[in-house]
N, C-alpha and C positions, 0 to 999 in steps of 0.2 A: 504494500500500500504506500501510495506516495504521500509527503509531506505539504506537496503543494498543488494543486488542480487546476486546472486550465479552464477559464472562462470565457464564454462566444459572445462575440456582440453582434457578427455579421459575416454574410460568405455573398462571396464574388467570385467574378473570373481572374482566374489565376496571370491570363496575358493581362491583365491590366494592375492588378497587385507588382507586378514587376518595376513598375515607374513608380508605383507613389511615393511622395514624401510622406515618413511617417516620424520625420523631425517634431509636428506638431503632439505627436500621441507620445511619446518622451514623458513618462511618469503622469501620463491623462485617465489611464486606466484606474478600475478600482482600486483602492488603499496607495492612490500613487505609482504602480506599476504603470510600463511601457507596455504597449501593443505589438503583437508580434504575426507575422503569417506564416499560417501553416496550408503546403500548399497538396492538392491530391488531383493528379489530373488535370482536366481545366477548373477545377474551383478552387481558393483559396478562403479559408476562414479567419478572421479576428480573432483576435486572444490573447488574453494577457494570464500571469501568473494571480493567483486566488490562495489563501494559507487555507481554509475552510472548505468543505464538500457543500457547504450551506453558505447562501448570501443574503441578509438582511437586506429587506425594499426599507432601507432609512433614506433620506433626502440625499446627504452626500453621494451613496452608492447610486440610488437614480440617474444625479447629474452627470456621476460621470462614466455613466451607461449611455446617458441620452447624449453628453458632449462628444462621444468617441462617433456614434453615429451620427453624428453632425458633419464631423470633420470628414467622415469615410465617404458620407454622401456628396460632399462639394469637391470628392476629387474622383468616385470611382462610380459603376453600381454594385450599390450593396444593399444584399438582401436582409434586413434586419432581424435579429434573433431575439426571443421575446429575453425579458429580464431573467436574469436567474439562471439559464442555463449554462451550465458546469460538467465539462468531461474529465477523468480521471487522470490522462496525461495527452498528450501529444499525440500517440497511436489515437487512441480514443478518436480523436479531431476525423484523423484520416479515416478510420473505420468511419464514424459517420459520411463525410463525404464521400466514400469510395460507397457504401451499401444505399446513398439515397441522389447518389448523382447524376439520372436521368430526371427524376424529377426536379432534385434542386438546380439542375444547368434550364429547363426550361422555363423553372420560374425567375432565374436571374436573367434568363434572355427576353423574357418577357418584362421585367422592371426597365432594361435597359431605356437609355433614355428618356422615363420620366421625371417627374416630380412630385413631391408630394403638397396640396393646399390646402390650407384651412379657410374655412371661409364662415365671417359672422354673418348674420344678418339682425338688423333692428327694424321694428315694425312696430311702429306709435299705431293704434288702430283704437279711436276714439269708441 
């Protein structure tokens, strides 16, 4: 059993993980870790090192869940991974990508090139 587990924020294509800067995600990750790729095939996943098999939804850990996929999203496409999810080490990463990377390559080809918007609406209605 390992001391530290590997946590996902996001899978992408692996030819485009190649170029990024990932100078930005430099200690962005949770408790301060760096981001790292792990790559299998054509996909490539996020992850940083995690001390715990469990990660607390406190604010901090949120932010800098949601800061990492901020930063992924204005350089690459990436497919986001919900909160929380934690593989055992490295292999881990790749057994997930290698056993689910027909589906996860056509759901990354299919994000490719959008965006995501939020949109308010107000509506005074006397």
């Amino acid at each position: 059993m390992s001391e530290t587990w590997k946590y996902l924020y996001a899978i992408g294509p692996a030819d485009e993980a190649s170029g990024l800067d990932l100078g930005d995600l430099v200690d962005a990750g949770l408790n301060g870790t760096s981001v790292d790729v792990v790559r299998s095939g054509q996909l490539a996943a996020y992850v940083s090192d995690v001390p715990a098999k469990k990660v607390r939804p406190v604010r901090k850990h949120l932010a800098a869940h949601h800061a990492v996929l901020r930063n992924l999203a204005l350089q690459t496409t990436a497919l986001p991974m919900s909160f929380g999810m934690i593989a055992e080490d490295e292999s881990e990463v790749v057994d997930l990508l290698e056993s689910r990377h027909d589906d996860l390559t056509e759901r990354v080809v299919r994000l490719a090139g959008r965006i995501e918007m939020t949109l308010r609406v107000r509506w005074d209605v006397e």
